[in-house]
Backbone bond lengths (Angstrom), bond angles and torsions (degrees), N, CA, C in turn:
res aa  C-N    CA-C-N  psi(-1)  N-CA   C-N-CA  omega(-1)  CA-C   N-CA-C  phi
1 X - - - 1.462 - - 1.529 108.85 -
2 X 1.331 127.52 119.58 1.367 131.39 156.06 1.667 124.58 -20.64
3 X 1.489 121.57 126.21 1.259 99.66 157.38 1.634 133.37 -71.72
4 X 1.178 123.10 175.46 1.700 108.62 160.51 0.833 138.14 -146.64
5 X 1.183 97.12 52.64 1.814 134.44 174.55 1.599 99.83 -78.76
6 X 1.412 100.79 129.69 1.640 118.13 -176.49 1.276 116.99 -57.49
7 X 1.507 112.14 -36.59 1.624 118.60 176.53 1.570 106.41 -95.40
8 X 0.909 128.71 31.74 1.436 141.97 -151.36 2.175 78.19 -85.30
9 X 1.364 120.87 124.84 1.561 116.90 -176.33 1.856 86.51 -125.67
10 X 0.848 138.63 15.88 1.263 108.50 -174.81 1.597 117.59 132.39
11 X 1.777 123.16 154.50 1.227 122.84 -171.34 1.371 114.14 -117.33
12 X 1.677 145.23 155.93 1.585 140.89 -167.28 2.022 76.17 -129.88
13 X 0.896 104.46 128.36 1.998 137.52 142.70 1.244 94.79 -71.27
14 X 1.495 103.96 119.56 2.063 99.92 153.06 1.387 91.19 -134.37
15 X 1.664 111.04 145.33 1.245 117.26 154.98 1.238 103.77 -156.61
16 X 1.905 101.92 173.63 1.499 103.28 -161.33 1.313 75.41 -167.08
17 X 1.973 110.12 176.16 1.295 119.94 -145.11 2.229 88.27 -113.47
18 X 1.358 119.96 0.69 1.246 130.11 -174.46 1.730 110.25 -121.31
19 X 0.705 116.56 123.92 1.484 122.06 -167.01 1.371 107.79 -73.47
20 X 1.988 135.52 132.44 0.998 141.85 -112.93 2.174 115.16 1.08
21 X 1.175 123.47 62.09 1.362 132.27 159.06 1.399 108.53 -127.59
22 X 1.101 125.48 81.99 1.592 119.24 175.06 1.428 109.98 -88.37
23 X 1.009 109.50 125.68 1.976 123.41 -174.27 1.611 104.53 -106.01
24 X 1.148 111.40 -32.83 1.501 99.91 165.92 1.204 122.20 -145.67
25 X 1.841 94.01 132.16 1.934 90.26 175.41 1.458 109.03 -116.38
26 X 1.128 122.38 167.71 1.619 146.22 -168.35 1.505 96.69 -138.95
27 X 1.547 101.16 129.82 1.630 110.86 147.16 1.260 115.78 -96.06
28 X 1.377 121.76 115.95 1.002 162.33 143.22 1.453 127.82 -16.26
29 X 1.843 97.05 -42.60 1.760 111.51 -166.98 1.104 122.32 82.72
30 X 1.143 149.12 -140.78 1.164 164.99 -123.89 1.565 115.44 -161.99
31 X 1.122 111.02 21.07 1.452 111.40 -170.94 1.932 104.18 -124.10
32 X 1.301 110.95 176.27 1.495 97.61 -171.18 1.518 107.16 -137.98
33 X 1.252 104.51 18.46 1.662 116.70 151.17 1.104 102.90 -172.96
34 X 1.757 106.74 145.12 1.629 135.52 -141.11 2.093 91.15 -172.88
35 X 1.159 79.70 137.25 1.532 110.63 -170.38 1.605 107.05 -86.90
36 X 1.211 142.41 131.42 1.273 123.57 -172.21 1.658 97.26 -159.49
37 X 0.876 97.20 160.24 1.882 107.02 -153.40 1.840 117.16 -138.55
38 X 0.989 113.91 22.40 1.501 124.16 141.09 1.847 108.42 12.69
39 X 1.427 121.70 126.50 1.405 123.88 172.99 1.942 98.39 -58.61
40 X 1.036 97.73 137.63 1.694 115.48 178.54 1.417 105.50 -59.93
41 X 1.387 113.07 172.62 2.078 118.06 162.44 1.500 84.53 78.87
42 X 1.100 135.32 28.34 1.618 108.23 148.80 1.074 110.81 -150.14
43 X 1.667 122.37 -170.18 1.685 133.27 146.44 1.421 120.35 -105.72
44 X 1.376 99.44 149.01 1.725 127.65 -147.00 1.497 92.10 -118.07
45 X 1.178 122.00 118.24 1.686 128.91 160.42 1.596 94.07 -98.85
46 X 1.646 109.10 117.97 1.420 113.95 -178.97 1.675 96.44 -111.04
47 X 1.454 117.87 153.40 1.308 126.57 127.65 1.191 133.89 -117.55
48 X 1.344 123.97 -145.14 1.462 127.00 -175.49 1.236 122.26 174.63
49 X 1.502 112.51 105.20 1.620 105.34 -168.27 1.749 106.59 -111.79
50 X 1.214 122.01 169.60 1.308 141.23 152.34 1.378 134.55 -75.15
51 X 1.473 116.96 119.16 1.313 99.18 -161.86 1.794 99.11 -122.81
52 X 1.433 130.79 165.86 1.913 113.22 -178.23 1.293 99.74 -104.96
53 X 1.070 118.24 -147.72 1.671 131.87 -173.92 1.550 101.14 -83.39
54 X 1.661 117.06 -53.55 1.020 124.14 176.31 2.262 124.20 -52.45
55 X 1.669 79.62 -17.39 2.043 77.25 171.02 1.360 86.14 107.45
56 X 1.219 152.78 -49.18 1.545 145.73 -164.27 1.235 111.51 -47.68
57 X 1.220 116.94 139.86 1.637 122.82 -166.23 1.183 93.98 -126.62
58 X 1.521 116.42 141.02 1.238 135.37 -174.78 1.572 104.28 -66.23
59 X 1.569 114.85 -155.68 1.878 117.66 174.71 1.855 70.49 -115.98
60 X 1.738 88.37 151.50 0.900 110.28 161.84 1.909 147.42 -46.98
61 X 1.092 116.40 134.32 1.814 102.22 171.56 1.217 104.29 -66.70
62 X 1.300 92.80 169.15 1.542 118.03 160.28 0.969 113.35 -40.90
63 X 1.441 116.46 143.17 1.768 120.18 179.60 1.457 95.90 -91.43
64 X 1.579 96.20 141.34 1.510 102.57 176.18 1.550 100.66 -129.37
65 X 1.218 123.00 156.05 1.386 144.45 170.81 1.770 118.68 -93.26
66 X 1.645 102.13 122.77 1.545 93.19 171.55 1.754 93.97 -131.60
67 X 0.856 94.02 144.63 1.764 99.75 158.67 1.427 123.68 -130.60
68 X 1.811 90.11 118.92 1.642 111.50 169.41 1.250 120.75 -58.50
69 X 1.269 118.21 108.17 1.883 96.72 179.08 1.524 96.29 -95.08
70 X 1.707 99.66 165.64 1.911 109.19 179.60 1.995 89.80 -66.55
71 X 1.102 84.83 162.02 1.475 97.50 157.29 1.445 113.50 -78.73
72 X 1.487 99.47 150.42 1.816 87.20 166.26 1.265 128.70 -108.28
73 X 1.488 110.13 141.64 1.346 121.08 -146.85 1.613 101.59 -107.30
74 X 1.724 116.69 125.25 1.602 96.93 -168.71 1.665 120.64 -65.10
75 X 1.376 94.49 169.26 1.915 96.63 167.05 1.233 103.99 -68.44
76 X 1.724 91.14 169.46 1.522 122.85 174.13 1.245 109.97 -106.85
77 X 1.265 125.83 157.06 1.708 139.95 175.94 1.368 115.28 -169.08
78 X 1.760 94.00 97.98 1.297 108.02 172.65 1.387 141.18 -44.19
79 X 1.292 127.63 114.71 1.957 117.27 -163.02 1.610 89.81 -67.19
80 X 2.375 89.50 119.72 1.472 109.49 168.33 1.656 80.88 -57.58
81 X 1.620 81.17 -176.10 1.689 114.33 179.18 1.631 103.74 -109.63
82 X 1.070 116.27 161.06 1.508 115.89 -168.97 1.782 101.46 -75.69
83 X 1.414 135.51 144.00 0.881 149.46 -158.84 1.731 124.03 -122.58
84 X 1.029 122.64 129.25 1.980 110.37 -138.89 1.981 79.92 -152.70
85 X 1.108 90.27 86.38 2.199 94.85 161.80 1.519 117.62 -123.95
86 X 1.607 89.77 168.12 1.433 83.82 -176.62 1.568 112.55 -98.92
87 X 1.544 106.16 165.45 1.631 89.84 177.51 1.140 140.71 -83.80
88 X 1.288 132.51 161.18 1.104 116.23 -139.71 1.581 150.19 68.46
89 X 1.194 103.85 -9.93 1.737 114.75 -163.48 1.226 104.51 -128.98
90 X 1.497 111.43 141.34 1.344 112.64 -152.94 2.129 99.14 -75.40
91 X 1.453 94.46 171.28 2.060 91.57 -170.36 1.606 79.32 -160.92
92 X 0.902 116.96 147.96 1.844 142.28 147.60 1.000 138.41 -150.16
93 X 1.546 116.51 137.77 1.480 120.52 178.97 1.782 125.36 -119.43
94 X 0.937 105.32 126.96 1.655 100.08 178.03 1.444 112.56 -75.81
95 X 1.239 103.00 123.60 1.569 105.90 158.67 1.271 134.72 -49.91
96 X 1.079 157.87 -169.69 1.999 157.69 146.88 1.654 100.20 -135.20
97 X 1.575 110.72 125.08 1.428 88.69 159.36 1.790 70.13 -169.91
98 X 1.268 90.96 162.57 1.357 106.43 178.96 2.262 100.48 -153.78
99 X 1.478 88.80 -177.68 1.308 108.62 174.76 1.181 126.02 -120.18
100 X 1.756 155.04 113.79 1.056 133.97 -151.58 1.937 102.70 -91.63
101 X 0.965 116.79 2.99 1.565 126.23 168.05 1.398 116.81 -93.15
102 X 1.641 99.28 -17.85 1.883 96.57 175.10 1.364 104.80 103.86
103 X 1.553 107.64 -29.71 1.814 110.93 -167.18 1.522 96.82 -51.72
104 X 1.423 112.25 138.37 1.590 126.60 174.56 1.855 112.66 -55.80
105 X 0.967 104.69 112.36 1.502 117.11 163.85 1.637 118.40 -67.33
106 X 1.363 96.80 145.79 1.653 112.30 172.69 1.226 100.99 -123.69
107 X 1.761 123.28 154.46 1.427 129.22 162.45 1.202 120.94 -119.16
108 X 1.344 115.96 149.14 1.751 109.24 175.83 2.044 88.52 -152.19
109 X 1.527 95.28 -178.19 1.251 109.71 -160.25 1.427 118.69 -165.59
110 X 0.966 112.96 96.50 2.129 109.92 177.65 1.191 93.59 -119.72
111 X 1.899 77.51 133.49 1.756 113.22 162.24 1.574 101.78 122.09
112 X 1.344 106.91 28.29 1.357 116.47 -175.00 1.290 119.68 -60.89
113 X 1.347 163.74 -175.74 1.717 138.31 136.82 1.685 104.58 -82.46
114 X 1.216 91.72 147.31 1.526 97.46 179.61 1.823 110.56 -60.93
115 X 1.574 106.67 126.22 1.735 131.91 -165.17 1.440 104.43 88.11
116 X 0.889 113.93 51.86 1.698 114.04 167.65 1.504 97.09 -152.24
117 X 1.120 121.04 144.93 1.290 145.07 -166.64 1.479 132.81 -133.61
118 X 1.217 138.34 139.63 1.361 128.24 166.48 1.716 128.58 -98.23
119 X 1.439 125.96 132.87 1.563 87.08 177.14 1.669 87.68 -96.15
120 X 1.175 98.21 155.21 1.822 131.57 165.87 1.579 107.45 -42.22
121 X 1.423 109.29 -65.79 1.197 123.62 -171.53 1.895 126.84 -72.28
122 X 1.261 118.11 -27.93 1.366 123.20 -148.47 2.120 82.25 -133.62
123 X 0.918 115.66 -47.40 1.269 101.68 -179.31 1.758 96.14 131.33
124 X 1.104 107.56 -58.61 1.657 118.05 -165.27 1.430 101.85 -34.38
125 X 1.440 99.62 148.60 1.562 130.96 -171.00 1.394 87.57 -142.02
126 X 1.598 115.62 141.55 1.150 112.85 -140.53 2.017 108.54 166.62
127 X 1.502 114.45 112.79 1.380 102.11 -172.17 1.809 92.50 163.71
128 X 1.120 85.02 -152.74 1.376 101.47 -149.93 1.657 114.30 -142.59
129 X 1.162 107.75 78.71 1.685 108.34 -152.98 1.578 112.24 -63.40
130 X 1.290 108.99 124.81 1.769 99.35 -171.20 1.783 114.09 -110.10
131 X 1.224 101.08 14.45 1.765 117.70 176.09 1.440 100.31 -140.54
132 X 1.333 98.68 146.65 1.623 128.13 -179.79 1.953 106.97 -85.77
133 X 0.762 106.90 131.65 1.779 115.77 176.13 1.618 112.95 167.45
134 X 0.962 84.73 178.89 1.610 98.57 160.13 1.916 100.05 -126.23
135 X 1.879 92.12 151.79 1.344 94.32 -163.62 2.041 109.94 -147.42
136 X 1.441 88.10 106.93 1.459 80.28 -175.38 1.525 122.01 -61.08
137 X 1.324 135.04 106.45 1.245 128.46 166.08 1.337 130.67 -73.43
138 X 1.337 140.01 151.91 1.069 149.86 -176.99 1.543 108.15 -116.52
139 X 1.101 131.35 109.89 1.637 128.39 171.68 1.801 98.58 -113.09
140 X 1.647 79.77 148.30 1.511 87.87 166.93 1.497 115.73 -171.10
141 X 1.522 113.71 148.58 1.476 129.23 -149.05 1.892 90.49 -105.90
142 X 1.467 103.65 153.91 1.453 91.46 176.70 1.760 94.88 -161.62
143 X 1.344 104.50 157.46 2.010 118.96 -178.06 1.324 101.91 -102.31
144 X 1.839 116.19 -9.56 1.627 112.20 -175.86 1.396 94.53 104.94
145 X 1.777 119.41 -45.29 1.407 84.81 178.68 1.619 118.98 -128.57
146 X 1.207 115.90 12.59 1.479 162.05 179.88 1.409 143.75 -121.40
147 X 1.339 121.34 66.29 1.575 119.73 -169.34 1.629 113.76 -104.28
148 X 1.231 88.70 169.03 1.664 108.96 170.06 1.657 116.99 -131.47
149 X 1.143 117.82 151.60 1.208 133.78 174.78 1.584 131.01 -135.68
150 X 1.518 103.78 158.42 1.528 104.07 -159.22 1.223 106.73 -155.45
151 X 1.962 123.67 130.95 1.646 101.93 -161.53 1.735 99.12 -120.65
């Protein structure tokens, strides 16, 4: 809400990552919403004071809380190596894929030969091939809302 004080010159944003520690303030101006852009991956204890023509700054608002989250950044999935078994006989390969946010990865994979399998969780591909071919596979690593793929 605006003040409405006649000498009313303008408003300072302070926030900081410790609640009453504000490390940085911005004037704002004279306006009563302003967009402000804080490095992501944390929480922000903001205030906001009033200041007049003369420079006097009001007491502070209420501290309010925002939290920046990181963006999320997709997984990785290392190019398997091409894969050559015999039939019938068991063969496995581990996948690689990770997340650079940490978020837990899942794996999956089409174009498998029929008796070969993926687990979801661990990466492994893994089985017992019961048809002769060659077989393009598709693997791919995922955060749920962000994947990669690799053939």
């Amino acid at each position: 809400n605006p003040n409405n004080e006649p000498d009313l010159a303008g408003y300072k944003l302070s926030y900081g990552t410790q609640s009453g520690v504000y490390t940085t303030t911005i004037d704002v101006g004279k306006v009563t919403t302003y967009v402000f852009t804080p490095p992501p991956g944390k929480l922000y204890y903001v205030v906001v004071q009033a200041y007049n023509t003369a420079g006097e700054l009001s007491a502070k608002s209420t501290e309010v809380t925002i939290n920046i989250p990181l963006s999320n950044g997709p997984p990785t999935l290392t190019q398997p190596a091409n894969k050559t078994s015999t039939l019938n006989s068991s063969t496995s390969m581990a996948l690689s894929g990770s997340d650079p946010d940490g978020t837990p990865v899942s794996f999956s994979a089409a174009g498998l030969p029929p008796g070969v399998l993926i687990n979801s969780a661990s990466g492994l591909i893994a089985g017992s091939p019961s048809v002769t071919g060659t077989f393009q596979v598709v693997a791919t690593v995922s955060d749920g809302a962000l994947s990669a793929s690799r053939t």
